[in-house]
N, C-alpha and C positions, 0 to 999 in steps of 0.2 A: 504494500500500500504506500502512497507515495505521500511523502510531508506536504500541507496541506500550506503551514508557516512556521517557520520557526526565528524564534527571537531567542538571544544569546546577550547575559546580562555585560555590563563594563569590563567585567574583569576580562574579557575575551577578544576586547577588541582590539587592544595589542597585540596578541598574536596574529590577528586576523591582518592586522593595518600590514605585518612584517609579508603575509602572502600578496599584500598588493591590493586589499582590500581596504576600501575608507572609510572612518568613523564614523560613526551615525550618529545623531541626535538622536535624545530619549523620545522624545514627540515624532520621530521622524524616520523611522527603521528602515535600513538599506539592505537589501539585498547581494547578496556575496556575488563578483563577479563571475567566477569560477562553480556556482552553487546557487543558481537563481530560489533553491529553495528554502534557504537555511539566510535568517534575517540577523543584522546586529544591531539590538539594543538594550535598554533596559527595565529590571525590574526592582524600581525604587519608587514606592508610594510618597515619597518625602521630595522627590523632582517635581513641581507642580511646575504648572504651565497655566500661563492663562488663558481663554476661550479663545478660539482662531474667529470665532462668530458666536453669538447669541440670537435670540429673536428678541422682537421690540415688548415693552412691557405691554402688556394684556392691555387693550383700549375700554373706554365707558361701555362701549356698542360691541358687546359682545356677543354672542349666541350661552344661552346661559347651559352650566355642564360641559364647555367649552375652559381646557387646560395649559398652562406653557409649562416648560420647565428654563428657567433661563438658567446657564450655567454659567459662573465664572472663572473656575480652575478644573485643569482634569491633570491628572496622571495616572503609568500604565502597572496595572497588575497583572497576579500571574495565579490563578488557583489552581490546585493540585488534581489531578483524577489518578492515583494511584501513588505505591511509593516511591519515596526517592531511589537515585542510582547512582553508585560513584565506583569510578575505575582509577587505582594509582599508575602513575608509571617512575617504577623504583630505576629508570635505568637514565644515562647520562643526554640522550637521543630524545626528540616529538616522537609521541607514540600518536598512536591512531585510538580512538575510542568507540565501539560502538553503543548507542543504547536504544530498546525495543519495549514498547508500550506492554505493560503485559496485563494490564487493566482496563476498561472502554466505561465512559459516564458523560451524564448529558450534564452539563451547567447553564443553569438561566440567568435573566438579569435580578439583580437584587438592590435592595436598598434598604438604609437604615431608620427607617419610621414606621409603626404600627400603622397599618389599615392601608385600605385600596387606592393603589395611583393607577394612572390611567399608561400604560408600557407605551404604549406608539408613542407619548407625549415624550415621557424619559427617552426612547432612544432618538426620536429626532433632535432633543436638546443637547444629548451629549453625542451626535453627530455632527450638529453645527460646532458645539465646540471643538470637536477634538479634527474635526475636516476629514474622518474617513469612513467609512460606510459600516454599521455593526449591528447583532443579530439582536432576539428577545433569547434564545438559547443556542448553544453548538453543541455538539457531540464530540468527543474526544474519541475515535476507533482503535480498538483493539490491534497489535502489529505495528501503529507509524513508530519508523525509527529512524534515528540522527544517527551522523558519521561527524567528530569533530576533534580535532589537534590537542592531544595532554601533552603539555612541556615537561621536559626531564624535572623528576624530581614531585611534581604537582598530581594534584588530584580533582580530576573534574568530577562535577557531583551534576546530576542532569535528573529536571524534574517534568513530569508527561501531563499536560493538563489545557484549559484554554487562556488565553489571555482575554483581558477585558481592560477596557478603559474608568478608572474610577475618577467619576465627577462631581462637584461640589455645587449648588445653586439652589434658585426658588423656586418650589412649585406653587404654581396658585390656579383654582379654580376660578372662571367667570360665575359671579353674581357672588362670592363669597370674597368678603374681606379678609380674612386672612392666609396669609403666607404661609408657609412649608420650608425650613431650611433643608434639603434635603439631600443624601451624598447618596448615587448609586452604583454601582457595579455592572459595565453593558458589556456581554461579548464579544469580542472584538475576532480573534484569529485560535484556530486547532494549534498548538505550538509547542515547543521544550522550554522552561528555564533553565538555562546552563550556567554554572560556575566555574570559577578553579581557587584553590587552596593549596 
């Protein structure tokens, strides 16, 4: 089965930079020359970004039951479907890593407030912000597997799950005064988080 996306945290983009490959922004994941399938960036919920775009705040003349989410910051996470994996390489040489999904789980979008939001509202808000296209859930499949560089000495730990983009903003319904501070969790990409140590 063929990687669907894979994102690859900081710590690996130095090796990557040395094969001729360029560093990515966390907001901004580039795909390896050499490996259109295997992406570099990161998995740091503390890298915020502010919105690439928001929608305008909810007008008077609304259609009432009528939602926004406006976002102001997003950055990218990584949640698990399965355990981790790490392979040393005790020898003085880049070794080669393989690692292979050996678990399959659906992740939805989520968010941190009791009771019903309206989803299409959440993912079009943290679409506009984060500027890339994301689901209500993905599937993680059983089998995807990465191939990636362990330097002499190091230990890559490589973790099988999806990434999502975590955003921070207001939801407010039309005809209701009040606000929603609201942070959600959208799917973003099928992927690895990879390390080294």
């Amino acid at each position: 089965m063929s990687i669907k996306r894979t994102l690859l945290s900081a710590a690996l983009i130095a090796p990557f930079a040395m094969l001729g490959a360029p560093p990515a922004f966390a907001d901004d994941p580039q795909p390896l020359p050499d490996n259109p399938n295997v992406v570099v960036g990161y998995d740091n919920e503390t890298e915020i970004f502010p919105a690439k775009a928001t929608p305008r705040p909810m007008a008077l003349a609304c259609r009432p039951g009528d939602a926004t989410y406006r976002v102001s910051t997003y950055s990218n996470s990584h949640k698990a479907v399965g355990p981790t994996q790490s392979n040393h390489n005790g020898t003085p040489r880049t070794a080669t890593s393989t690692f292979t999904a050996t678990v399959s789980g659906t992740v939805s979008i989520s968010w941190n407030v009791s009771g019903s939001l309206k989803v299409d509202r959440l993912i079009a808000g943290a679409e506009a912000a984060a500027g890339v296209n994301l689901s209500a859930s993905l599937t993680a499949s059983l089998g995807n597997q990465i191939t990636v560089p362990t330097p002499p000495r190091k230990t890559t730990v490589a973790t099988y799950g999806v990434w999502r983009k975590k955003t921070n903003g207001i939801y407010q319904v039309c005809g209701q005064s009040r606000q929603r501070r609201v942070t959600a969790w959208t799917p973003w990409h099928v992927g690895w988080y990879v390390k080294q140590r």
